[in-house]
MIMIBA-87648 format. One record per residue: residue in one letter; y, x, z of N, C-alpha, C, CB in turn. Coordinates in steps of 0.1 Angstrom, whole numbers, padded with zeros to 4 digits, always signed. Each point is the difference from the previous one (the first is absolute). Glycine has a CB too. Layout:
BEGIN
aYXZYXZYXZYXZ ...
This chain:
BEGIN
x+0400-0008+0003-0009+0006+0010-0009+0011-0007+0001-0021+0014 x-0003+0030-0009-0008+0012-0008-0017+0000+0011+0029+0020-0009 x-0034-0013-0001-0016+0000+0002-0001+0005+0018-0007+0010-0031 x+0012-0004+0034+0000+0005+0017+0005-0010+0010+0004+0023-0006 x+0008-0029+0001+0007-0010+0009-0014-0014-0001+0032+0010-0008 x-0038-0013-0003-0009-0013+0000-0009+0007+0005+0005-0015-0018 x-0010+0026+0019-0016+0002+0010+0004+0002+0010-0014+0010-0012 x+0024-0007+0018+0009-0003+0017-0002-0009+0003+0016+0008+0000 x-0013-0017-0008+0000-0016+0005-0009-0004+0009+0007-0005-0019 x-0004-0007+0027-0016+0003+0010-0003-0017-0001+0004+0024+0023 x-0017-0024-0027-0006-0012-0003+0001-0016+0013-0018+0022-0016 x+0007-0027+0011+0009-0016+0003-0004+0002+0016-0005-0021-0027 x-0003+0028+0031-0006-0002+0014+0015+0011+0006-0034-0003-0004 x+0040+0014+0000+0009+0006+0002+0001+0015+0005+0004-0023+0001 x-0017+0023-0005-0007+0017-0003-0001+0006-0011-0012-0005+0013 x+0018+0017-0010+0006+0009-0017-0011+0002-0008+0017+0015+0010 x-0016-0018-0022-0009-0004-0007-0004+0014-0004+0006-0024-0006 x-0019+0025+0007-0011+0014-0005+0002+0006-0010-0015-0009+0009 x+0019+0018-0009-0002+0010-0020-0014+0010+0006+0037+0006-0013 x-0044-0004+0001-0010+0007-0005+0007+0011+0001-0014-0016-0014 x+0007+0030+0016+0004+0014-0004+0003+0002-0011-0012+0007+0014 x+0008-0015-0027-0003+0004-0013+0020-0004-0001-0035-0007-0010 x+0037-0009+0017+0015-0003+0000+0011+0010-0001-0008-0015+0013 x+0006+0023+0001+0008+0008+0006+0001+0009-0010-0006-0006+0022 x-0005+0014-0020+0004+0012-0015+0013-0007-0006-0029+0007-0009 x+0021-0021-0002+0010+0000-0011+0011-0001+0003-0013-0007-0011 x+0021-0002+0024+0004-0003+0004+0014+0016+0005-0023-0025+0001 x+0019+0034+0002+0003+0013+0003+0005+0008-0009-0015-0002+0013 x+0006+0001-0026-0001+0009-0009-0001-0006-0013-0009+0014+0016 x+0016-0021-0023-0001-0011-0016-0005+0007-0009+0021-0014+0000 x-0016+0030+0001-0009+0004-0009-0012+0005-0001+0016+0000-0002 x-0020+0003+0011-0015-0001+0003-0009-0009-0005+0006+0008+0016 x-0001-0018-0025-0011-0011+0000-0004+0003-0010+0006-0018+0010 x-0004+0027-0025-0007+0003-0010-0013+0010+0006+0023-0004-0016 x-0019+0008+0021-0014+0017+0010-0006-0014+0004+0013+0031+0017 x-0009-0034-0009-0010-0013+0012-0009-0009-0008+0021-0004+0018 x-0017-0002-0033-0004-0010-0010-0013+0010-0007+0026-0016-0005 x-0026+0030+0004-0003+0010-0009-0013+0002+0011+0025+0011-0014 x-0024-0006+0026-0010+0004+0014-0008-0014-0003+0016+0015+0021 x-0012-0030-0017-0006-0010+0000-0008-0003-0011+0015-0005+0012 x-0014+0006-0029-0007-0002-0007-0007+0014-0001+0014-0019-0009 x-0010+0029+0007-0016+0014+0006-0008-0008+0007+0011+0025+0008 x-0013-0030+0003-0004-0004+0013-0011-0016-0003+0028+0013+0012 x-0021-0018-0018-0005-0013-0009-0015+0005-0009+0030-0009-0004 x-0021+0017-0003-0009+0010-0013-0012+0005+0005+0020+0009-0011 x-0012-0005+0022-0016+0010+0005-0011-0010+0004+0014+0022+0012 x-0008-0029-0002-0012-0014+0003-0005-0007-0009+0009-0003+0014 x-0001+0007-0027-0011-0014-0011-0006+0011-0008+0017-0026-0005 x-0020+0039+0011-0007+0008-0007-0011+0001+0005+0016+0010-0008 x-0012-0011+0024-0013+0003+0010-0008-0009-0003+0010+0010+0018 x-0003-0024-0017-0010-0008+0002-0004-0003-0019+0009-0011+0029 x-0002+0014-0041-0013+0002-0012-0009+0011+0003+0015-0006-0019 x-0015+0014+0026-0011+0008+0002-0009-0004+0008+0010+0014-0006 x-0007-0023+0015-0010-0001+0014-0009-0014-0008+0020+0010+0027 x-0012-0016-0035-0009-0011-0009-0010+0006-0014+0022-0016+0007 x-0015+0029-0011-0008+0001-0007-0012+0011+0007+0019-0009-0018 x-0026+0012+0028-0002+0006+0011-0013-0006+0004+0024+0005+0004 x-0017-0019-0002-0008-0010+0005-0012-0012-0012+0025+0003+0021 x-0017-0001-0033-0008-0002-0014-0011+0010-0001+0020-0009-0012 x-0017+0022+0014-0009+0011-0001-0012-0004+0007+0018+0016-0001 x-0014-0014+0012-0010-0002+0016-0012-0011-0004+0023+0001+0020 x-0014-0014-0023-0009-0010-0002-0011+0002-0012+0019-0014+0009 x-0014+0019-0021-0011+0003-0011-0006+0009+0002+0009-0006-0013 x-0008+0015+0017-0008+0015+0006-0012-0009+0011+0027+0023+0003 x-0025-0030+0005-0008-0007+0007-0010-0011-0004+0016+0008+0013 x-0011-0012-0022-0008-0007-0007-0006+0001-0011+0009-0009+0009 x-0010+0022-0012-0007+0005-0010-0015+0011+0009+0027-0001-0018 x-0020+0006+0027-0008+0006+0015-0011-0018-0001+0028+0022+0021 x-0023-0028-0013-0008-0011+0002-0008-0005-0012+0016-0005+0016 x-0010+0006-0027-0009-0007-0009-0009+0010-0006+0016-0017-0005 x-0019+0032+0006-0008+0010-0003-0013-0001+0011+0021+0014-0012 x-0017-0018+0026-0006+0000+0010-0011-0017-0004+0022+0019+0018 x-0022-0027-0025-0004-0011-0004-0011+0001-0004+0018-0007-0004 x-0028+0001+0004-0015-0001-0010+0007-0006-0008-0021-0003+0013 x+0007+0005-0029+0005-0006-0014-0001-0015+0004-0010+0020-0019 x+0016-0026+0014+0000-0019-0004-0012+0001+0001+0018-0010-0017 x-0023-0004+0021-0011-0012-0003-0004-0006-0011+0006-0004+0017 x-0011+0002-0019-0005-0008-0018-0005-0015+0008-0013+0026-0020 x+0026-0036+0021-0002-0013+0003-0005-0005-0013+0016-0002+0018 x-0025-0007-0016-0007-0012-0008+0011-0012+0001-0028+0007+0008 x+0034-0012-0011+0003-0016-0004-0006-0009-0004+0014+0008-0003 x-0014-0021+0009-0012-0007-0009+0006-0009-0011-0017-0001+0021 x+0010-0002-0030+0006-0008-0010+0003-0011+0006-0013+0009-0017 x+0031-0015+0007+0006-0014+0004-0011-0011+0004+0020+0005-0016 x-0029+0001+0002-0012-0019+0000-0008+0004+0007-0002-0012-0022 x-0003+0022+0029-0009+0006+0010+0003-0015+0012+0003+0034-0007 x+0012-0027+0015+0003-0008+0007-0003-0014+0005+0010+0016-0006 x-0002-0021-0011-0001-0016-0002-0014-0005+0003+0019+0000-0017 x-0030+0007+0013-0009-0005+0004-0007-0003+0013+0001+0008-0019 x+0000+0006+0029+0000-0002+0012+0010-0014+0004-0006+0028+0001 x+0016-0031-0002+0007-0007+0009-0008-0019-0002+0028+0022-0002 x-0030-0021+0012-0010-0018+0001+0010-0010-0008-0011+0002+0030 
């Protein structure tokens, strides 16, 4: 049985079973699938570029703002701590 005759086939309910467009192409055209494998990984590529940039984008954003925020800050406090045995004495 060849690749067209099994996607003919029509499943268990007895409705011809569905091929994807991506199918058909190959299904049409065999040699086409090196171009089609070549378009898909561009395609891949490009998305895992976009999104290293939109992360590194978003690292930016966050330090840029928190450096904004922390310039906008008064200097620290000069907390006192009291001594360990300070304590012990207070406690009854």
């Amino acid at each position: 049985m060849t690749q067209i005759d099994q996607a003919d086939k029509a499943d268990a309910a007895g409705q011809p079973a569905r091929r994807s467009p991506l199918k058909r192409i190959l299904d049409e055209r065999p040699e086409a699938r090196g171009r089609l494998g070549r378009a898909i990984a561009a395609l891949l590529g490009t998305a895992l570029v976009a999104l290293g940039l939109l992360g590194g984008l978003l690292v930016w954003h966050v330090r840029r703002r928190a450096r904004v925020i922390r310039e906008r800050l008064g200097p620290p406090r000069v907390v006192r701590w009291p001594e360990p045995e300070d304590l012990k004495a207070e406690e009854p």
